[in-house]
TORGU-887322 format. One line per 3 residues: their letters; for each residue z, x, y of C-alpha. Coordinates in Angstrom, 2 decimals, m for minus. Last residue first. Layout:
A	Z X Y ~ ...
***
This chain:
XXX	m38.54 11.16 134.48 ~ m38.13 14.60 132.62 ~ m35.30 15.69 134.57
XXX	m33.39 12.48 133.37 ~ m34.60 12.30 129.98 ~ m33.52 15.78 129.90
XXX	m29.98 14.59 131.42 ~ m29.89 12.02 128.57 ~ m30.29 14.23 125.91
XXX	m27.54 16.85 127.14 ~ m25.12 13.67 127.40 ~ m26.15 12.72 123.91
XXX	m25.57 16.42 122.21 ~ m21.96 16.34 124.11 ~ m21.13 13.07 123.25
XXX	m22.33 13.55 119.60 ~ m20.36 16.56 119.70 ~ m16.79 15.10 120.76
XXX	m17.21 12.71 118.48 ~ m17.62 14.81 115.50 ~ m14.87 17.04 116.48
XXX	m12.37 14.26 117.06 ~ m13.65 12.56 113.28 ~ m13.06 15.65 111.42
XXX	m9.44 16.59 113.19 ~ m8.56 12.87 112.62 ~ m5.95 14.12 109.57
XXX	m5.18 17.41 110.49 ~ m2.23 16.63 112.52 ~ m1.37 14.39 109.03
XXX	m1.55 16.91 106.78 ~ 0.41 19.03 108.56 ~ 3.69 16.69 109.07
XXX	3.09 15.82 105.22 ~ 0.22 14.66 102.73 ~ 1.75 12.05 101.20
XXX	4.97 10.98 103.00 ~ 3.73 11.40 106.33 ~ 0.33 9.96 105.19
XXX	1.98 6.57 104.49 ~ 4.36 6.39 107.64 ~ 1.59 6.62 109.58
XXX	m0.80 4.23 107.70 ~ 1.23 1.16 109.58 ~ 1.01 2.61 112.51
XXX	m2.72 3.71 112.42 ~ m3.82 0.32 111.67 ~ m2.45 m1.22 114.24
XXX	m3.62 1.32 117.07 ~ m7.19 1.37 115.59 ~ m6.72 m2.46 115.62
XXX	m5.80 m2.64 119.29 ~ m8.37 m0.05 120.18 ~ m10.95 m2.29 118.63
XXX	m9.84 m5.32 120.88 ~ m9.29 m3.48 123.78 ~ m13.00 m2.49 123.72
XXX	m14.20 m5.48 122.22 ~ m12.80 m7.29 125.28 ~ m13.73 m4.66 128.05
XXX	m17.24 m5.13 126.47 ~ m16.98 m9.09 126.06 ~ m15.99 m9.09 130.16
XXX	m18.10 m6.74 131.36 ~ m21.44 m8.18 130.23 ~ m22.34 m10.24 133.60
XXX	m20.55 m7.32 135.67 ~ m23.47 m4.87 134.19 ~ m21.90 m2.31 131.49
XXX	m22.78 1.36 131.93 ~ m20.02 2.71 134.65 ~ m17.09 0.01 133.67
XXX	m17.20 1.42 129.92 ~ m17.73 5.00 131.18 ~ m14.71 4.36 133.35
XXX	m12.97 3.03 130.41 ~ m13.79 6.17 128.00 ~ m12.99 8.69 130.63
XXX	m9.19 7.10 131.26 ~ m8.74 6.60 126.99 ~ m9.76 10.37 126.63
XXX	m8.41 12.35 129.41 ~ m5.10 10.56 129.17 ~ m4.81 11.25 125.50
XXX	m5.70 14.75 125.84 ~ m3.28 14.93 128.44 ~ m0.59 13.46 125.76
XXX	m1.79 14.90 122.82 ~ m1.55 18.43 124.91 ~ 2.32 17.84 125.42
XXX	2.86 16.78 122.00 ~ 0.97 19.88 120.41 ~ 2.56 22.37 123.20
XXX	6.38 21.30 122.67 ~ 6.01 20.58 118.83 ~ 4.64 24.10 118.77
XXX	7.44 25.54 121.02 ~ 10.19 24.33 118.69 ~ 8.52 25.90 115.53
XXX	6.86 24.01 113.19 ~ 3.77 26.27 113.28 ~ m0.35 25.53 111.81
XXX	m0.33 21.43 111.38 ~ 0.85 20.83 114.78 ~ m1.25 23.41 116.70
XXX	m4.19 22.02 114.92 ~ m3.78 18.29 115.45 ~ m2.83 19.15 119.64
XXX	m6.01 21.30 119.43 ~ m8.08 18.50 117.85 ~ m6.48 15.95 120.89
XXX	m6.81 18.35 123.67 ~ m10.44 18.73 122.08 ~ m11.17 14.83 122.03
XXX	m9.35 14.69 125.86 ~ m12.05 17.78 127.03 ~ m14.78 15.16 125.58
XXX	m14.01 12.52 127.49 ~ m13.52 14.16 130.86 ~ m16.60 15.86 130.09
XXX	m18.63 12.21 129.35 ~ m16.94 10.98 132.43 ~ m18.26 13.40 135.54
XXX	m17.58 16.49 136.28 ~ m16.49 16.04 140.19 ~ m15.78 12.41 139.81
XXX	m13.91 12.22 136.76 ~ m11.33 15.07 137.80 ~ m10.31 12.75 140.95
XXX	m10.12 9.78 138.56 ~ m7.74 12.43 136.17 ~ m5.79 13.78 139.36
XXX	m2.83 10.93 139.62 ~ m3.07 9.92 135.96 ~ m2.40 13.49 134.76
XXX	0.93 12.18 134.87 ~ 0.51 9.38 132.26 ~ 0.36 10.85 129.30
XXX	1.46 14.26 130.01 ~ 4.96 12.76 131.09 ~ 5.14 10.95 128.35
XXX	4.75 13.68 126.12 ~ 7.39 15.43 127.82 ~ 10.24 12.48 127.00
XXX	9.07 12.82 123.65 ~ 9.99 16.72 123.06 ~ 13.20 16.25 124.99
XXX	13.91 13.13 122.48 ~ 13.06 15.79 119.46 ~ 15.66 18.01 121.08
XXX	18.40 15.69 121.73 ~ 17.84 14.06 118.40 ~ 18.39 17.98 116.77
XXX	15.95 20.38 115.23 ~ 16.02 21.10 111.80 ~ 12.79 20.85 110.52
XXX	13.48 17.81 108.85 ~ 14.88 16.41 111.96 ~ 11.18 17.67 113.53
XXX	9.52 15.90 110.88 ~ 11.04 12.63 111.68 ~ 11.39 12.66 115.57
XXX	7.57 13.48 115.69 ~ 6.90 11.15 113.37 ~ 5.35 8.34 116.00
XXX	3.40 10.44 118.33 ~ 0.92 12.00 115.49 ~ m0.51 8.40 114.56
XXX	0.07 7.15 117.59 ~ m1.83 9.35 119.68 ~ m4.54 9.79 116.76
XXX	m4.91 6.09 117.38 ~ m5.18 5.73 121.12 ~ m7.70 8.73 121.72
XXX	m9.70 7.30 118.93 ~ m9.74 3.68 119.87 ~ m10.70 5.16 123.53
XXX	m13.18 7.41 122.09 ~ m14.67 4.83 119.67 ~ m15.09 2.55 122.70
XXX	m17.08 4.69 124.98 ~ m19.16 5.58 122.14 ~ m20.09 2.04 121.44
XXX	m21.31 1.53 124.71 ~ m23.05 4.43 125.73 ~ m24.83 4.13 122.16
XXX	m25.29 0.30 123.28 ~ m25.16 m2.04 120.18 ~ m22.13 m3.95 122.41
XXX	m24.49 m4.89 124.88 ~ m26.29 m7.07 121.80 ~ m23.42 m9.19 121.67
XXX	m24.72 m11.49 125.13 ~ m28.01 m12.41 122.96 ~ m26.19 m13.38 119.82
XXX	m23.53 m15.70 122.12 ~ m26.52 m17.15 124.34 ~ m27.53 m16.10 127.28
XXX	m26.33 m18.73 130.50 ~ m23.13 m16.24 131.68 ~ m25.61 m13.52 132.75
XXX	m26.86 m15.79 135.22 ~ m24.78 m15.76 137.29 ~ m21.87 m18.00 138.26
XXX	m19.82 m15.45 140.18 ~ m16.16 m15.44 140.23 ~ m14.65 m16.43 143.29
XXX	m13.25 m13.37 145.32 ~ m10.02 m12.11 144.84 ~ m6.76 m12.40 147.07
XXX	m4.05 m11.35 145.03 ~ m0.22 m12.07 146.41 ~ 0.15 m14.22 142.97
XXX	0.03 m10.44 141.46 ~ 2.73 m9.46 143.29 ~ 4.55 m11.67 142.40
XXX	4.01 m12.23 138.83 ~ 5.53 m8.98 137.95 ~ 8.91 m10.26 138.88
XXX	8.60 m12.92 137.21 ~ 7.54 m10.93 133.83 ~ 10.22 m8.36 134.54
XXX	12.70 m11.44 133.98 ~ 11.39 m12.88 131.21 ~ 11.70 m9.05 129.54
XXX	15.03 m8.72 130.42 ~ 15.76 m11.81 129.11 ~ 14.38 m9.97 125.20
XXX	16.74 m7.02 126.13 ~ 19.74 m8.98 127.33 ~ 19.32 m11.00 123.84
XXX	19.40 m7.49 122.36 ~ 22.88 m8.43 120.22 ~ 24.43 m11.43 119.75
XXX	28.24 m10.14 120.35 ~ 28.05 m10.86 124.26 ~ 24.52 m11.97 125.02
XXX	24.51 m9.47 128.28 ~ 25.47 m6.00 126.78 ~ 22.52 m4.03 126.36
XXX	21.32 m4.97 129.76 ~ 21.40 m1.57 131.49 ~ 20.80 0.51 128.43
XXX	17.43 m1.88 127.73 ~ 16.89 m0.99 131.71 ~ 17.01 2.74 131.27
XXX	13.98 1.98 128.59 ~ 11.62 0.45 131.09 ~ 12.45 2.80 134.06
XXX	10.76 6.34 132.89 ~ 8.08 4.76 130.67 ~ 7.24 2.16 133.46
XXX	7.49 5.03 135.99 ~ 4.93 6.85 133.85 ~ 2.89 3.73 132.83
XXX	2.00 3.66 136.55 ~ m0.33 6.40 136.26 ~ m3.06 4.21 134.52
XXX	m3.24 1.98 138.11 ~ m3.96 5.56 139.68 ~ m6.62 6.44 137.17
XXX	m8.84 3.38 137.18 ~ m8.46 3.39 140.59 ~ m9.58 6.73 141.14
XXX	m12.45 6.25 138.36 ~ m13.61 2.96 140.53 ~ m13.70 5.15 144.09
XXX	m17.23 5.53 144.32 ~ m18.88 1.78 142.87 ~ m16.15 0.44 145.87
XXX	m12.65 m0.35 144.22 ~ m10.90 m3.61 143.49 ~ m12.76 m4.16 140.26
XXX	m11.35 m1.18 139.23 ~ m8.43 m2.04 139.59 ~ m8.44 m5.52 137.74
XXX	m10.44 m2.98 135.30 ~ m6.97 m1.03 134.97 ~ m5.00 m4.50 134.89
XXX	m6.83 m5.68 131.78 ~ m3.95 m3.96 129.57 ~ m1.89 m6.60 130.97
XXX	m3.78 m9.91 128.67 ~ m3.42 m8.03 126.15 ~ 0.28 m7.29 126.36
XXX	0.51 m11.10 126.73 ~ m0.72 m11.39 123.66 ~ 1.28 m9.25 122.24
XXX	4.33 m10.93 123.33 ~ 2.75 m14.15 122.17 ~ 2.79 m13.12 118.71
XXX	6.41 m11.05 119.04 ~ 7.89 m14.83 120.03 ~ 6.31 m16.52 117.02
XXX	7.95 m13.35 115.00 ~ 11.34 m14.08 116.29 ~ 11.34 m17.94 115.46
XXX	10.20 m17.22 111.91 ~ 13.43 m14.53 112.03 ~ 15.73 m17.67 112.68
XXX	19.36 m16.87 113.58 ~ 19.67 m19.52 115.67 ~ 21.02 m17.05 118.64
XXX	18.76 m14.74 118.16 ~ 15.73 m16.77 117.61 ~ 16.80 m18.39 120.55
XXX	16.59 m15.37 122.72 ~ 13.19 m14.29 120.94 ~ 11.36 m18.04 122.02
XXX	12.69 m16.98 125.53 ~ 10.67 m13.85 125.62 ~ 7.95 m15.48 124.08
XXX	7.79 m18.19 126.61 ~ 8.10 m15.65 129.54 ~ 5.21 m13.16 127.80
XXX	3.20 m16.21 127.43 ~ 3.08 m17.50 131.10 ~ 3.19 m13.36 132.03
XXX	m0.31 m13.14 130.50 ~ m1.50 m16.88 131.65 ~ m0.71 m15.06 134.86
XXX	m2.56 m12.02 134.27 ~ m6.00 m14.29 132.73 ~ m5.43 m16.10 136.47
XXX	m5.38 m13.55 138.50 ~ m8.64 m11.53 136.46 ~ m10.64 m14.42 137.10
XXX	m11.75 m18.29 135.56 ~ m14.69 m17.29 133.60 ~ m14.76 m13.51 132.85
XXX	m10.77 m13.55 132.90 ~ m11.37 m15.99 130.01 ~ m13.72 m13.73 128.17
XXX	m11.32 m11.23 128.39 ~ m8.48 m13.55 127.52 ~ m10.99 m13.88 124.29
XXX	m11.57 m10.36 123.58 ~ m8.04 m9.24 123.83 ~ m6.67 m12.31 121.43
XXX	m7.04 m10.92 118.00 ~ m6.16 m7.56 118.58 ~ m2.88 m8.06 120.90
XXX	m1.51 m10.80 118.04 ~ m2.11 m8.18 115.34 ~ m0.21 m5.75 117.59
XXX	2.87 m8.18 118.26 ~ 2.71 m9.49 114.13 ~ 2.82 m5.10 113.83
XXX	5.90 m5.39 116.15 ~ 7.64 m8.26 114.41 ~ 6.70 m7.36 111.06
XXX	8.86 m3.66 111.69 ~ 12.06 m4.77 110.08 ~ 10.48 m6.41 107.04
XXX	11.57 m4.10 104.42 ~ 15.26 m4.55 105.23 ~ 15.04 m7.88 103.45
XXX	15.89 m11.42 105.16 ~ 14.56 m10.07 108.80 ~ 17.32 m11.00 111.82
XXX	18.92 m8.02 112.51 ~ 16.30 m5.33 111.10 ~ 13.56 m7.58 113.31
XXX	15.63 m7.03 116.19 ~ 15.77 m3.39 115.58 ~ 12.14 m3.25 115.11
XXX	11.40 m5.11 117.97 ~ 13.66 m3.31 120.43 ~ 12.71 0.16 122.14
XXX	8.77 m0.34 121.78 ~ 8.94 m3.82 123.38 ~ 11.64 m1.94 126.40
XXX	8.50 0.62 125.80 ~ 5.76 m2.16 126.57 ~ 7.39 m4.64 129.14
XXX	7.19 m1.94 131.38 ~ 3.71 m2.08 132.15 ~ 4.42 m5.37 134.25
XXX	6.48 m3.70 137.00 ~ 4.37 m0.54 136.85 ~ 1.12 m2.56 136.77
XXX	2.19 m5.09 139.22 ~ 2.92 m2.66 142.09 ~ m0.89 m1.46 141.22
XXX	m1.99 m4.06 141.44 ~ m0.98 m5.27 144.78 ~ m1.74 m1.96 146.21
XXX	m5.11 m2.54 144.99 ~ m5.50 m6.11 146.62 ~ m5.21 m5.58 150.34
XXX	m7.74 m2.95 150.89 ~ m9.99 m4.56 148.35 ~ m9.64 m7.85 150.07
XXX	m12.39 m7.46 152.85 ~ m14.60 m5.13 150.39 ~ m14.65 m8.47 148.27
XXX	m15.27 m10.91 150.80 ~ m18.33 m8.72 152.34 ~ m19.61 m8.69 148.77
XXX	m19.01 m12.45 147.84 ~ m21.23 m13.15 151.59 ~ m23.53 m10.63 150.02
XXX	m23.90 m12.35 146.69 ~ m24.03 m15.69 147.95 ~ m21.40 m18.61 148.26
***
């Protein structure tokens, strides 16, 4: 088949494919919080020393970083429908792997599950390019925003359903939890099965060797793309995850701090519906560098009041600055990289945003205890500003190169 006849195919299925994904991106997506919700309370039930509560989740994000680049690569080769199905394969095995670890009592067990868990959470993140891929060269930041504003109903629904299931496994608990998860996997799958892609083309991109193909990755547009979306994601996490802790210590009740996370969400992935829309009339090095400020602000807000109003604003401005950040960086990643050198960029890319991620968790709890709730907003405040003015200095560069030509 040639590359027109592939192009008429594609802009055939496109009207029938992003629905599709998108339904499987808020069915799928919700694997994450009910993940969020669980591990480390599973791995406090099963784990032989309290200290080891939280190996099943970082095991989960070890397992996301290590594999994102090859299911890429795999997607590259065999298509995005079936890297998302080997992606709920895995997430059904280790949700049933957890259920016996349960019930045998075996942590080992539990942390072979959380491994393939992450995985599979790989394998999902790929879903915004799957929408992009599904969009005319126009309409890709749209569809990269629309398919990120599912996480909202995913972060609404996913932990309502751990309430809803809490029970099933009678006196072994969070075995509902872990079925629950097998369960949204299937679900997920159909839609997804519904996908009618085009075959993947054998170019000529794929015949360069291994040395020659990594060179994409030395790209300033490249690299920058990626250290924005690691950054956006890490300084999210870092400052998302003791909230509840250093507003108790302030004073402030669960209720409250909950309140306070429930409208972080919200500005995480509402601005999902008007951030591709945003994109297109200022274009993605703005939108990237207006999230890298949202994030410095939401730092400096934090570290200057601990009143209830500051942990409103710096939580709710982490969140859009998150969205404006890890939504500008991908459609800058899917703007700059040819199709034949999409699939190790969108792999490095998850991959390094997967070990920013990892790593900041686990130094979280460190530089809470060290340095404090202020010390910590301020932590990234450095790197966000420097970032945010190489992209600006490089996008002015690049329009006088532009004018100049």
């Amino acid at each position: 088949m040639g590359l027109s006849e592939v192009a008429e195919q594609g802009a055939t299925y496109r009207a029938r494919n992003f629905p599709l994904i998108l339904i499987a991106t808020a069915i799928l997506s919700m694997q994450m919080p009910i993940l969020i919700a669980i591990s480390a309370l599973a791995g406090s039930y099963l784990a032989p020393h309290p200290t080891m509560a939280t190996v099943p989740l970082a095991l989960q994000m070890f397992g996301n970083f290590l594999f994102a680049t090859p299911i890429s690569l795999f997607m590259g080769r065999y298509g995005r429908q079936k890297g998302i199905l080997l992606g709920v394969g895995l997430s059904i095995v280790g949700s049933l792997l957890c259920v016996y670890a349960l019930y045998a009592n075996q942590f080992v067990v539990l942390l072979a599950g959380h491994v393939l868990l992450g995985i599979a959470t790989a394998a999902y993140t790929f879903m915004r390019f799957a929408a992009s891929d599904s969009a005319s060269e126009k309409w890709k930041p749209m569809a990269i925003s629309l398919s990120m504003s599912m996480g909202l109903l995913s972060a609404l629904l996913g932990p309502s359903l751990v309430g809803v299931v809490k029970d099933v496994g009678g006196v072994i608990p969070f075995v509902g939890s872990y079925l629950a998860l097998a369960g949204v996997a299937v679900v997920g799958a159909l839609p997804v099965l519904g996908l009618r892609l085009p075959p993947v083309l054998k170019n000529s991109g794929q015949n360069k060797g291994f040395v020659e193909s990594l060179k994409v990755l030395r790209r300033p547009a490249v690299w920058s793309a990626t250290a924005c979306a690691g950054l956006s994601f890490g300084f999210m996490t870092m400052q998302m995850s003791p909230t509840p802790l250093a507003m108790e210590y302030c004073g402030f009740s669960v209720g409250q701090s909950s309140d306070v996370i429930r409208w972080h969400l919200v500005a995480m992935f509402g601005p999902s519906f008007v951030t591709g829309y945003i994109i297109r009339r200022i274009g993605t090095t703005s939108v990237m560098v207006l999230g890298l400020l949202m994030l410095a602000a939401a730092g400096v807000i934090g570290a200057l009041s601990v009143e209830l109003w500051a942990f409103y604003v710096a939580l709710i401005l982490l969140g859009i600055g998150w969205n404006f950040g890890f939504i500008g960086a991908t459609s800058r990643l899917v703007e700059v990289v040819a199709p034949e050198d999409a699939p190790l960029a969108q792999g490095a890319n998850d991959s390094v945003v997967a070990l920013v991620s990892a790593i900041s968790a686990l130094s979280t709890g460190i530089l809470y205890s060290t340095v404090g709730w202020a010390g910590l907003s301020l932590s990234a405040l450095p790197l966000l500003l420097a970032l945010a003015l190489w992209l600006v200095v490089a996008g002015v560069r690049g329009r006088q190169l532009e004018y100049a030509s």
